[in-house]
VMD Tcl script that draws the C-alpha trace (Angstrom):
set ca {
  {44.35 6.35 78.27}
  {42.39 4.44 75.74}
  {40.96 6.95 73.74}
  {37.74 4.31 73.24}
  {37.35 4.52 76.56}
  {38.22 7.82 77.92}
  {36.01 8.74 80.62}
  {33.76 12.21 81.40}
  {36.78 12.96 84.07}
  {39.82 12.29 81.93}
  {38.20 14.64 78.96}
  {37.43 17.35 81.23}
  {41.14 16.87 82.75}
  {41.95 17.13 78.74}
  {39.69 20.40 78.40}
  {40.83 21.78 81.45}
  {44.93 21.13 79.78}
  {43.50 22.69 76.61}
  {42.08 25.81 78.05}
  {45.06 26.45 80.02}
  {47.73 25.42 76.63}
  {45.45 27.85 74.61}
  {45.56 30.96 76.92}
  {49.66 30.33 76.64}
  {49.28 30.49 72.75}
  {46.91 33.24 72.29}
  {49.54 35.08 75.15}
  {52.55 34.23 72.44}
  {50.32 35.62 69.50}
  {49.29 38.86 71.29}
  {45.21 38.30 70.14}
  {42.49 36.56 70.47}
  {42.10 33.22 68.79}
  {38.89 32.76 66.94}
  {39.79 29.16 65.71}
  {40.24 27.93 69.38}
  {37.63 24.77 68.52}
  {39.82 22.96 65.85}
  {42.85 24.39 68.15}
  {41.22 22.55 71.15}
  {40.06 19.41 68.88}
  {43.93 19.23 67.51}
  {45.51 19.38 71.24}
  {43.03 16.56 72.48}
  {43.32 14.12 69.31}
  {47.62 14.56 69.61}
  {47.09 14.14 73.66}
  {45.26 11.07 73.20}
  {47.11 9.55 70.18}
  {50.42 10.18 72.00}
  {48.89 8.20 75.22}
  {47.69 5.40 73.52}
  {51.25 4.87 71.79}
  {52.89 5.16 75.21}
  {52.45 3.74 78.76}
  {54.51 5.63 80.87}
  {52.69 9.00 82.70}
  {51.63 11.81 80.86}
  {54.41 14.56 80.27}
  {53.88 17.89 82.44}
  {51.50 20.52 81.59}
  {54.71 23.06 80.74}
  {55.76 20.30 78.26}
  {52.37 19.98 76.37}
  {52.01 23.91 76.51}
  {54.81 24.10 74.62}
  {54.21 21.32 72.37}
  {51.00 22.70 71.72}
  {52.12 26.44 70.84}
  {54.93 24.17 68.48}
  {52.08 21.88 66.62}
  {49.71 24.96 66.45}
  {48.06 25.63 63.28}
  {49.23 29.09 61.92}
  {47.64 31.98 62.85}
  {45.75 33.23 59.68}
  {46.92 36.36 58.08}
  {44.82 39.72 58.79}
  {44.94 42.74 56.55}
  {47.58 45.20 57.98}
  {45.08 48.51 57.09}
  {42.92 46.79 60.15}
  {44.27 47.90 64.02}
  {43.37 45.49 66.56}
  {43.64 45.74 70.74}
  {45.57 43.42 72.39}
  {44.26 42.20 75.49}
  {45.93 45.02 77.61}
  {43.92 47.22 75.65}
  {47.35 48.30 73.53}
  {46.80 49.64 69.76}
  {48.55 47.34 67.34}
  {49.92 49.60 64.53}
  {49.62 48.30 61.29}
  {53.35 47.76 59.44}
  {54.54 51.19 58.12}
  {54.96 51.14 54.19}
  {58.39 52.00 53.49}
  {59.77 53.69 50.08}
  {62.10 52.00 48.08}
  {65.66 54.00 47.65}
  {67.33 53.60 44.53}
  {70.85 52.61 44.84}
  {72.14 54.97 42.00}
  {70.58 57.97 42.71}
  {69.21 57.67 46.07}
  {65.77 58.72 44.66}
  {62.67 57.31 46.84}
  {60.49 54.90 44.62}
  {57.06 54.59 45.43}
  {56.17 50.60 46.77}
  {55.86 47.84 44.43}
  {57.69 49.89 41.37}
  {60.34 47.70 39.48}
  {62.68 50.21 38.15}
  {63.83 53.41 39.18}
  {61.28 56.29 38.26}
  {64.03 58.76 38.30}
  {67.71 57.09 36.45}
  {65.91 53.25 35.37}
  {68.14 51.19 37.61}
  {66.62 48.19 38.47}
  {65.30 48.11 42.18}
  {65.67 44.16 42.71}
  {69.23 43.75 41.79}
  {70.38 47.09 41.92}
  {72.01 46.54 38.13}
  {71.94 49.66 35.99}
  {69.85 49.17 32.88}
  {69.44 51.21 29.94}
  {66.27 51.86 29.00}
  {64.27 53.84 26.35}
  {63.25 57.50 27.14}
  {59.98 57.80 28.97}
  {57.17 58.25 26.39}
  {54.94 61.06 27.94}
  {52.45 60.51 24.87}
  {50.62 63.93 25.98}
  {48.61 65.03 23.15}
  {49.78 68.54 21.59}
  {47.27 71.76 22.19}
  {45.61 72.52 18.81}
  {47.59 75.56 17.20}
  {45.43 78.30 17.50}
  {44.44 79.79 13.82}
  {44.24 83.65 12.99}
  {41.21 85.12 12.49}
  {39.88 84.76 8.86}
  {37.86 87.39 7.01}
  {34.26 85.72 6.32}
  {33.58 84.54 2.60}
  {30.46 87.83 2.70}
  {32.91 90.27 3.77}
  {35.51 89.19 1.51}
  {33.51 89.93 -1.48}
  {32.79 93.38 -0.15}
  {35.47 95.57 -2.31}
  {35.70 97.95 1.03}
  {35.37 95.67 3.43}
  {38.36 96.22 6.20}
  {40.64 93.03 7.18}
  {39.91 91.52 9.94}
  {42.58 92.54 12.90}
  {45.30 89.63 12.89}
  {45.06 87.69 16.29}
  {48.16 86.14 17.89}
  {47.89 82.80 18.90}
  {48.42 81.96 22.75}
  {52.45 80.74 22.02}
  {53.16 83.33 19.73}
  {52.14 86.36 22.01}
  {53.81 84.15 24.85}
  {57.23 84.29 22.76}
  {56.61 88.08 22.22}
  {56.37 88.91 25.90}
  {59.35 86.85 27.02}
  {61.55 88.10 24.12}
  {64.77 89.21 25.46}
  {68.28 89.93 24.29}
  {69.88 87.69 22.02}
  {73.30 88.75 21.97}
  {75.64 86.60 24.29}
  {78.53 88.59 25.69}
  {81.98 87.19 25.96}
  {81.79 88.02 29.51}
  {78.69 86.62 30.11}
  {77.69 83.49 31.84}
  {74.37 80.83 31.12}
  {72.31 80.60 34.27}
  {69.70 77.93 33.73}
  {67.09 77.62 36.32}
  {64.75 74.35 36.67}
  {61.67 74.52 37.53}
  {61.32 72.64 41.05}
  {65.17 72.33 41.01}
  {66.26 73.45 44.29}
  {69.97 74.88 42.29}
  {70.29 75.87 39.18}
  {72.90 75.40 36.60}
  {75.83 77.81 35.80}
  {78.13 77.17 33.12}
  {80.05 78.76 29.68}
  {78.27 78.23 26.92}
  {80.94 76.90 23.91}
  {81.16 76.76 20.46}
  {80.43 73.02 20.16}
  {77.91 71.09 20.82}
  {76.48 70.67 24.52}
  {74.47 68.26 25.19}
  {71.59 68.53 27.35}
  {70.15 64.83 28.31}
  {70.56 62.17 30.79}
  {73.74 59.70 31.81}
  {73.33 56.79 30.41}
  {74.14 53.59 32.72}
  {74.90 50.98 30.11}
  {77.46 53.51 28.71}
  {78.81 55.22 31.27}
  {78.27 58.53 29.04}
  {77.66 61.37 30.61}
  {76.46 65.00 28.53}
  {77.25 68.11 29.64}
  {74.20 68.97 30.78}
  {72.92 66.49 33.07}
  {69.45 66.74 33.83}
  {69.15 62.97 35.75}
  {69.16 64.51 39.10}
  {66.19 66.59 38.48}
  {64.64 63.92 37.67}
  {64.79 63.59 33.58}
  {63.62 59.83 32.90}
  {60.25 60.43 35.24}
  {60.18 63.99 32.90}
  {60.64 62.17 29.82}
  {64.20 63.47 28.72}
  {65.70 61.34 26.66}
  {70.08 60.55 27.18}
  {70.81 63.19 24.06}
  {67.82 65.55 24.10}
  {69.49 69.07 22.35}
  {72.15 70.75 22.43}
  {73.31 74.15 23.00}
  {75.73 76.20 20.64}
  {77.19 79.18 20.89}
  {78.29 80.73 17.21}
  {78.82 84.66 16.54}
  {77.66 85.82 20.21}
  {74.33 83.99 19.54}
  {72.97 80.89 21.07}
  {71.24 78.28 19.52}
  {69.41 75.58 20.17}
  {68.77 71.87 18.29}
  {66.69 69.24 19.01}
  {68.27 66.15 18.75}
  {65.68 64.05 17.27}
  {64.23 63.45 20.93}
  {61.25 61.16 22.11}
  {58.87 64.11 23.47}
  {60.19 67.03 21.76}
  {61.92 70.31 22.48}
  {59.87 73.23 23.01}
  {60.83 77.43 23.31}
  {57.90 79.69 24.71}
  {55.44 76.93 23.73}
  {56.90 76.06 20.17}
  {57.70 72.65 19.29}
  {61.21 72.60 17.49}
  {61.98 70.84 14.30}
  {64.75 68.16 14.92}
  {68.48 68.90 13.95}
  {67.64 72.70 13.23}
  {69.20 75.92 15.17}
  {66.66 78.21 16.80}
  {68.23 81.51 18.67}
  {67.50 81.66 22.77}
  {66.81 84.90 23.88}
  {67.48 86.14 27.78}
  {64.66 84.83 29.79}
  {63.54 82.62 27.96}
  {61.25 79.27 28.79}
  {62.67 75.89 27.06}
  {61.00 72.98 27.56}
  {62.16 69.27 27.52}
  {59.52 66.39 27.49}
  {58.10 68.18 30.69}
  {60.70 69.99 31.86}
  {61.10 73.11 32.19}
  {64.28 75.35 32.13}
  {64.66 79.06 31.97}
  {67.57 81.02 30.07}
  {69.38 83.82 32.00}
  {72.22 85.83 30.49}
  {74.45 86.64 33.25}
  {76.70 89.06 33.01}
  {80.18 88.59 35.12}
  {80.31 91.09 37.45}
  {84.72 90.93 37.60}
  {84.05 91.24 34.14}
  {85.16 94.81 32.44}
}
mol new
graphics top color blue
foreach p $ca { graphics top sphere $p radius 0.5 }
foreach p [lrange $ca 0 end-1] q [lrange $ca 1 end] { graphics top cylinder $p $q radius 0.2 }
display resetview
């Protein structure tokens, strides 16, 4: 077939072999085919190039269908938010977005994230990396002032002072003031907030450190608070530490990233501050309660 000379017969024989190739290929791809013209145009021009080169019959149909769904341009790529109907009339769910789990800590990652928001490992090649402490950069609340006696009053020799207001932390402290005095038969029950367990353990008379494992390390303090998630909370690997000296415990900020905080107050690194029963400390964001628990085998 002398594609000079093809005749009105022989191209609608080659539209006819076109239609029928394309209805196979549209069949394989489970849709409609907008692009069926340059489809159509691309089977003819191959049909015709391959008969000029040879002079033996052309192949059968079932051959060029499945040359033709081989050769096929590719099928441009649709946005997966968009559902289309096959012909049957089927829904075609869009692909289902699927969470990346961290191999350390099983923690689900949301899509796309490079590094595990909960323990830092890296998601791609499942190495454990250490990384800095997550820097929550939250701006501190503006300490709230007592109320001052107006410069008029003051000069007013019986003028009363003005009743002294407690700031919002400071009456916040006074209300959740508890017992200071740690028994020898007592135990430290420290609940998290959103933790689904808390923590039980023996407060000692060295240092115990409350942070997160580190992975480049291996170290591990004796308070881990990775689990709970403590990088996404901003805890850093050796936040503070708890100490138990003459039935009192106290707590020190290690120097940490986002600060240590007790009813509300910010801490001053590397200095002992009492904990009281029921009280709230606070780590970066998280937040732990106190509980003095008393043993009850104890006498």
């Amino acid at each position: 077939m002398d594609p000079k000379t093809i005749s009105k017969d022989e191209l609608a024989t080659l539209l006819r072999e076109a239609e029928k190739a394309h209805a196979e290929y549209e069949k394989m791809l489970g849709g409609k085919d907008d692009d069926w013209p340059g489809w159509y145009a691309d089977f003819i021009v191959k049909k015709l190039q391959k008969s000029a080169k040879s002079t033996n019959p052309l192949p059968p149909i079932d051959t060029l269908i499945e040359n033709a769904a081989t050769n096929a341009p590719p099928e441009p790529v649709k946005p997966a938010t968009v559902v289309e109907k096959s012909k049957e009339g089927d829904k075609v769910e869009p692909p289902k977005v699927s969470l990346q789990i961290c191999p350390t800590c099983s923690h689900a990652n949301r899509p796309g994230v490079l590094f595990c928001e909960n323990c830092g490992t890296n998601l791609t090649s499942g190495a454990q990396v250490s990384i800095g402490t997550r820097d929550l950069r939250d701006p501190e609340p503006a300490e709230a002032t007592s109320t001052e006696v107006a410069p008029a009053e003051a000069a007013k020799p019986d003028a009363k002072p003005a009743p002294i207001k407690l700031d919002t932390t400071e009456s916040k402290a006074i209300r959740s003031a508890g017992s200071s005095r740690f028994e020898n038969n007592m135990t430290l029950r420290i609940e998290i907030e959103g933790g689904a367990n808390p923590i039980i353990l023996k407060p000692k008379t060295h240092d115990m450190i409350l942070g997160r494992r580190d992975p480049t390390t291996g170290a591990t303090p004796e308070v881990d608070l990775t689990p709970y998630a403590g990088y996404r909370m901003g805890v850093s690997r050796k936040h503070s530490s708890l100490r138990l000296e003459d039935n009192q415990l106290n707590l020190w900020d290690l120097g940490s990233s986002n600060g240590t905080f007790i009813n509300g107050t910010r801490l001053n690194p590397h200095r002992p501050y009492p904990v009281r029963d029921g009280d709230e400390i606070r780590l970066g964001q998280m937040v732990l309660r106190m509980f003095f628990q008393t043993n009850p085998s104890s006498k």
